[in-house]
C-alpha positions, 0 to 999 in steps of 0.5 A: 630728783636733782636730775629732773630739776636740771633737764627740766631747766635746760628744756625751759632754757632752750624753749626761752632761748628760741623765743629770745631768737624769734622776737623783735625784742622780748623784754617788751614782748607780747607774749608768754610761755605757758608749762603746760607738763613740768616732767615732760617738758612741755611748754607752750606759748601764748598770749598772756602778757602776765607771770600768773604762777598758779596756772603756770604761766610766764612773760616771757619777759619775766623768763629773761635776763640782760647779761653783763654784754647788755644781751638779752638771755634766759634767766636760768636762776628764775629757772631753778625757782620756778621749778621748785613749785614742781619737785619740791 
């Protein structure tokens, strides 16, 4: 189970990462990801502004973190937390 946990944070953390890429500035971005299959990694984006958990949807802003270099990086701890609402 440990396993799935990670691949699925590591899928999660790329997707964020693509994201962070992509727009212009993701802390104040429009956007979200919705987890559309936890155990398949699917992820979809969309245009919920808003952390809705019970329909497993995320701000992407909420996804993110600033790093000790004032960069804007998938927070991978909130990861870990997210996940649990799938294995645990």
């Amino acid at each position: 189970m440990q396993e799935e946990i990670n691949e699925f944070v590591e899928a999660l953390y790329r997707f964020v990462a693509d994201e962070i890429k992509r727009a212009a500035d993701p802390i104040y971005s429009q956007e979200g990801i919705k987890i559309v299959d936890a155990r398949n990694h699917i992820f979809r984006l969309t245009d919920a502004v808003r952390t809705d958990e019970a329909e497993d949807t995320y701000a992407l802003s909420d996804l993110c973190m600033v790093d000790e270099s004032m960069q804007t990086v998938p927070n991978r701890q909130r990861m870990y937390r997210i996940a649990r609402n799938h294995w645990l």
